[in-house]
KEVEXLUM-312645 format. One record per residue: residue number from 1; x, z, y of N, C-alpha, C, O in turn. Coordinates in pm, whole numbers. Last residue first. Example, Ala and Ser with C-alpha at 12.3 -4.5 7.8 and 13.67 -1.06 7.14 Angstrom:
BEGIN
PAKOL    nr      n.x      n.z      n.y     ca.x     ca.z     ca.y      c.x      c.z      c.y      o.x      o.z      o.y
PAKOL     2     1285      708     -225     1367      714     -106     1290      787        3     1341      804      114
PAKOL     1     1319      780     -569     1230      780     -450     1320      780     -330     1424      846     -332
end
This chain:
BEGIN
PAKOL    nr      n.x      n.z      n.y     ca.x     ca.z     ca.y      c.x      c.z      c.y      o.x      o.z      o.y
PAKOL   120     1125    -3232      -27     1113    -3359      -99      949    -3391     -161      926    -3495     -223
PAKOL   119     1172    -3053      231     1144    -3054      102     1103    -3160       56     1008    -3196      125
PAKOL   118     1407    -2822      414     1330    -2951      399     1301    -2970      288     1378    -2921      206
PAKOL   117     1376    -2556      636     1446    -2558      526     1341    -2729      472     1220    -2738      496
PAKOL   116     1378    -2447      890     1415    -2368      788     1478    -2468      672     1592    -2463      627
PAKOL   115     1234    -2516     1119     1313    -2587     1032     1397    -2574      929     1473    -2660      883
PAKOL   114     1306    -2231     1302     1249    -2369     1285     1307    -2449     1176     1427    -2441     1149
PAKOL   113     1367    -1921     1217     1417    -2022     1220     1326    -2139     1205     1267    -2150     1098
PAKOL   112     1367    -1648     1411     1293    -1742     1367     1317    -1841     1378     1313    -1898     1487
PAKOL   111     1397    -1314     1429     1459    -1436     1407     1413    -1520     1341     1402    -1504     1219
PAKOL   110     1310     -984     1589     1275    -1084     1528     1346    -1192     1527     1391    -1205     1641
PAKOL   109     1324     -657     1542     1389     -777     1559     1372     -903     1499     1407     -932     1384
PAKOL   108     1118     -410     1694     1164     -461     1613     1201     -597     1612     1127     -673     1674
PAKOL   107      921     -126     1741     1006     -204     1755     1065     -261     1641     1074     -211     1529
PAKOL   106      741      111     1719      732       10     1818      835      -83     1844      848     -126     1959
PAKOL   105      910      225     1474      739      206     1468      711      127     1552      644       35     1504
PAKOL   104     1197       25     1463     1183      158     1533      966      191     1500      920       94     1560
PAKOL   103     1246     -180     1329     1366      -68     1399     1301       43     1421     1350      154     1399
PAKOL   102     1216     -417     1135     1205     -309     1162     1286     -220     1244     1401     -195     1210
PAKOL   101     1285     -755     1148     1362     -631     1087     1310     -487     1189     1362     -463     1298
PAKOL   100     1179    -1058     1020     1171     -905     1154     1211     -821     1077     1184     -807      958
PAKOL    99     1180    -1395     1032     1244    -1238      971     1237    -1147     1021     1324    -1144     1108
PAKOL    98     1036    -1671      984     1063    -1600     1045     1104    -1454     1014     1014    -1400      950
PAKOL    97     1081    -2007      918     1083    -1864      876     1104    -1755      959     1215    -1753     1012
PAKOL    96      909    -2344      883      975    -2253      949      969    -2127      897      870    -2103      828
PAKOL    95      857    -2665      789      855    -2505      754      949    -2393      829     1070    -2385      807
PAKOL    94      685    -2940      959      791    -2833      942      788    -2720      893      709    -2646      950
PAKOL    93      556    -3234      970      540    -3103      924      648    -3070      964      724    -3157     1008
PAKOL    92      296    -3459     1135      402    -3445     1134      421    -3310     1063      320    -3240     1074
PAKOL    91       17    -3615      982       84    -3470     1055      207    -3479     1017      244    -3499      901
PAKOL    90     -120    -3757      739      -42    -3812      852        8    -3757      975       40    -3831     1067
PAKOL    89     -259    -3590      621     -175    -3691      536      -92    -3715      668       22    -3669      669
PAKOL    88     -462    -3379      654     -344    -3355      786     -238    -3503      675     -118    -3476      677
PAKOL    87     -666    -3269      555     -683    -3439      581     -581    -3468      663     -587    -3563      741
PAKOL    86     -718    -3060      416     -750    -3056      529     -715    -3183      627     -734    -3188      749
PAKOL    85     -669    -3088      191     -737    -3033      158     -829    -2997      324     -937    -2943      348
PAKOL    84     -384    -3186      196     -470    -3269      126     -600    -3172      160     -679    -3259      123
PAKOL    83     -231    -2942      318     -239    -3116      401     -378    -3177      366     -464    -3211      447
PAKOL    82     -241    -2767      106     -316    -2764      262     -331    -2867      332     -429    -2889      403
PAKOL    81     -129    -2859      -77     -245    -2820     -105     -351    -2820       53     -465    -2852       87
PAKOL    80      132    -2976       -6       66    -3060        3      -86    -3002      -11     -175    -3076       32
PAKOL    79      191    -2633       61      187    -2703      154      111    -2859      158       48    -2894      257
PAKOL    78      204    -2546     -179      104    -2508      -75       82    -2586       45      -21    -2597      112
PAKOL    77      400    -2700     -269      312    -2707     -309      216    -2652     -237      118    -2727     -228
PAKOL    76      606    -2532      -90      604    -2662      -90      481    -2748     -140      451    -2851      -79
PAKOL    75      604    -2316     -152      592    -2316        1      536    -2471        6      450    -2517       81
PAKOL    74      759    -2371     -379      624    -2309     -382      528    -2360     -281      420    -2418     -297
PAKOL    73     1012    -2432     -295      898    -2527     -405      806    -2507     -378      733    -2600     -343
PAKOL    72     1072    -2184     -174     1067    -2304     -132      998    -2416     -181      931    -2489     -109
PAKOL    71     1125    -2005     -403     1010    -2049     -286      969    -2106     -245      847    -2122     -245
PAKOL    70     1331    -2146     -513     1176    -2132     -590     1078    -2105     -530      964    -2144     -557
PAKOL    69     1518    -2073     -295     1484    -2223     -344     1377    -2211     -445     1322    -2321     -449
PAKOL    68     1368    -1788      -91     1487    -1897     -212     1445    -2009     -232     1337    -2048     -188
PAKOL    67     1339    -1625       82     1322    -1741       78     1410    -1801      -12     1516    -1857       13
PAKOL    66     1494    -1390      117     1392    -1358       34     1348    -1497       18     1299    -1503      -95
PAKOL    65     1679    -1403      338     1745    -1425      188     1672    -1442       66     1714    -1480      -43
PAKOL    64     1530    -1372      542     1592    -1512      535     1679    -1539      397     1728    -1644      357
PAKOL    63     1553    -1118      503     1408    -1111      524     1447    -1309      529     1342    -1371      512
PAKOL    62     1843     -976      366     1768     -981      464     1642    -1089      405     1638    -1132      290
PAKOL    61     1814     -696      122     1842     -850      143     1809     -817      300     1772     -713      353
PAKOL    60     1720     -458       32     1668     -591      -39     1712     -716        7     1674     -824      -39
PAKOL    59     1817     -294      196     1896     -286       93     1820     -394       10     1874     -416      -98
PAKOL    58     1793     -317      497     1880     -435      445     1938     -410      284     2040     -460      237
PAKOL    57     1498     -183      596     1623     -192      502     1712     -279      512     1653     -358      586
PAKOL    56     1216     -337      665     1283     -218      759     1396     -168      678     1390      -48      704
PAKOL    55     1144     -636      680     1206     -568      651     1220     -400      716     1236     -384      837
PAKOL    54      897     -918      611      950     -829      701     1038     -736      634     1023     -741      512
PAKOL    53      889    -1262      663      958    -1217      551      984    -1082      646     1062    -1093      740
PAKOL    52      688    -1543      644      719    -1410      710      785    -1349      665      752    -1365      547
PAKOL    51      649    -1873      726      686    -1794      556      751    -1659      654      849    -1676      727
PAKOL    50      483    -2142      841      539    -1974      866      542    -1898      738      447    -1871      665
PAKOL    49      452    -2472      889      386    -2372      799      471    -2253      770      538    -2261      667
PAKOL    48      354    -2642     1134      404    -2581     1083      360    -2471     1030      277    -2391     1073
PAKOL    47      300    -2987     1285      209    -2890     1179      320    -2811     1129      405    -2880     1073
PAKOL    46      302    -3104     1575      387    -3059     1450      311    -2950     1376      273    -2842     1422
PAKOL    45      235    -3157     1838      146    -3212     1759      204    -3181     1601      146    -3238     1509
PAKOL    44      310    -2813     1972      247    -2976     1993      155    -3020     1861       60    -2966     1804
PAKOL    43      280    -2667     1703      392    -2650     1807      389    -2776     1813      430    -2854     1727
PAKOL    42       40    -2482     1494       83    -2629     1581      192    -2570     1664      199    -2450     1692
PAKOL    41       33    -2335     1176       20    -2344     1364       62    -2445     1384      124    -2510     1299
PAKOL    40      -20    -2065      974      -26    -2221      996      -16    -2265     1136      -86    -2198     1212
PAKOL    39      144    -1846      761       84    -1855      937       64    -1967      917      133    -2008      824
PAKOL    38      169    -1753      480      151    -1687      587       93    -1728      705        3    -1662      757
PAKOL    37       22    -1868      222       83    -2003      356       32    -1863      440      -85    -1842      469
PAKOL    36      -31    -1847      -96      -59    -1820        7       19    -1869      129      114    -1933       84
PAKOL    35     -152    -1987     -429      -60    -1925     -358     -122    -1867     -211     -242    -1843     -202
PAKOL    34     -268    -2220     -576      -90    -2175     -550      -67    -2062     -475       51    -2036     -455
PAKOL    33     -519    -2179     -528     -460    -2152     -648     -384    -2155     -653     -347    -2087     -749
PAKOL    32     -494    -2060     -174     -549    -2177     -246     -513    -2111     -391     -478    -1993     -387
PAKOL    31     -523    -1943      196     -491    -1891      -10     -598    -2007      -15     -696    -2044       49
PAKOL    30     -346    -1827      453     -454    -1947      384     -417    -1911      237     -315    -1865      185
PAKOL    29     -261    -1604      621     -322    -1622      531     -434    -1697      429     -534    -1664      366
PAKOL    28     -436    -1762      916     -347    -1683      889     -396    -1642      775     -517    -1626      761
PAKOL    27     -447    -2046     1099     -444    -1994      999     -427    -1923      981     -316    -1926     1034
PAKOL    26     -347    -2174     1358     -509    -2226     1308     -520    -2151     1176     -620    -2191     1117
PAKOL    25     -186    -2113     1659     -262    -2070     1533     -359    -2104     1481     -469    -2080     1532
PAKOL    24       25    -2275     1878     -136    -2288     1810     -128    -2241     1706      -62    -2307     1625
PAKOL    23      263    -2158     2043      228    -2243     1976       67    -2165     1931       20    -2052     1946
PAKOL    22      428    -2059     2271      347    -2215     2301      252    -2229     2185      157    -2305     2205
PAKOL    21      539    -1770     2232      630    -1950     2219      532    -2074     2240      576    -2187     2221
PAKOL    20      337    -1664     2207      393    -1635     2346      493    -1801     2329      502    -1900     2401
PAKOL    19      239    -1728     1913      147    -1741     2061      220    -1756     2158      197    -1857     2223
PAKOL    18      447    -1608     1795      459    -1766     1812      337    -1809     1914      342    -1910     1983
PAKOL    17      426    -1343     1830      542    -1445     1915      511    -1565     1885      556    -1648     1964
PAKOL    16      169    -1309     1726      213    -1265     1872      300    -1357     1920      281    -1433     2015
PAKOL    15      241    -1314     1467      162    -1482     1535      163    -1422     1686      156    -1510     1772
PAKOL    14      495    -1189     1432      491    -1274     1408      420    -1392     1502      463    -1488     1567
PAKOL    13      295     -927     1415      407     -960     1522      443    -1095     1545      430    -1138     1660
PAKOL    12      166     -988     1235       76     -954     1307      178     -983     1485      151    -1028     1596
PAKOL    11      342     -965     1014      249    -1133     1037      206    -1062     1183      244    -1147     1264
PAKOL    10      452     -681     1066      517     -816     1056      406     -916     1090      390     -942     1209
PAKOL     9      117     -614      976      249     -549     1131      332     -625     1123      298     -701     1214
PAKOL     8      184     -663      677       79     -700      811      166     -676      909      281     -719      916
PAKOL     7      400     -553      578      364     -697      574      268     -772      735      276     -856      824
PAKOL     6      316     -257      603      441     -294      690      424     -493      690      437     -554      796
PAKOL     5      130     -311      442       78     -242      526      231     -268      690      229     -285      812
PAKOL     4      215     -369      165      158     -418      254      146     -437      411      151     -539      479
PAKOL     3      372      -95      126      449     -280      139      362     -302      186      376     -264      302
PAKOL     2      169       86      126      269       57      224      345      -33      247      390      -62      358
PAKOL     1       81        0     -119        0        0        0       86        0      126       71      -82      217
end
C-alpha cells in the first residue's frame, strides 16, 4: 500500500510538471490487456507515452534503471495497443521517462528524459 501510495504522489508530480512544460494530458493510467501507459500527453502535435519511475532510496536502483529493455517491449506493445485503439496510426510518437527521487514529504527531484528510448 505504501508502494503505491508513494507511486501516486510521483504520477501526480509528474503530470504537474509536464502541465507546467506546455504539455497536454489526455491519460493517466490507461490499462489495456498489456498492461498500463503511466501518462499519455501531447507536447504539440507528438504523442508521448510517460513511464514514471518514483524513488525515495537508491537501494533499488535509480528510477531510469527500472526501465529495462523488457520494459521497453512492453511500453512498446502498449503503445501500438493505444495508437490502434485510438486511431493515432499517423501521430508522431515518443517515449519518454521520467524519475523523481524523493527527498523530503514536500520535495523532490525530478529528471525527465524525452526520448528515452526507440522502438522498432
Amino acid at each position: 500500500m505504501e508502494q503505491r501510495r508513494i507511486g501516486d504522489r510521483g504520477e501526480d508530480a509528474a503530470v504537474a510538471y509536464l502541465e507546467r512544460s506546455g504539455m497536454t494530458i489526455v491519460e493517466r493510467n490507461w490499462r489495456c490487456r498489456h498492461g498500463e501507459l503511466d501518462i499519455v500527453c501531447f507536447d504539440d502535435e507528438v504523442l508521448v507515452l510517460v513511464e514514471v519511475k518514483t524513488r525515495t532510496t537508491a537501494r533499488a536502483g535509480t528510477g531510469e534503471e527500472a526501465v529495462s529493455t523488457q520494459k521497453q517491449r512492453k511500453l512498446a506493445r502498449l503503445a501500438r495497443e493505444y495508437v490502434h485503439t485510438n486511431g493515432l496510426h499517423e501521430t508522431p510518437m515518443r517515449f519518454d521517462v521520467i524519475a523523481i527521487r524523493v527527498i523530503a514529504s514536500d520535495r523532490a527531484m525530478i529528471r525527465h528524459h524525452k526520448d528515452a528510448f526507440a522502438v522498432s
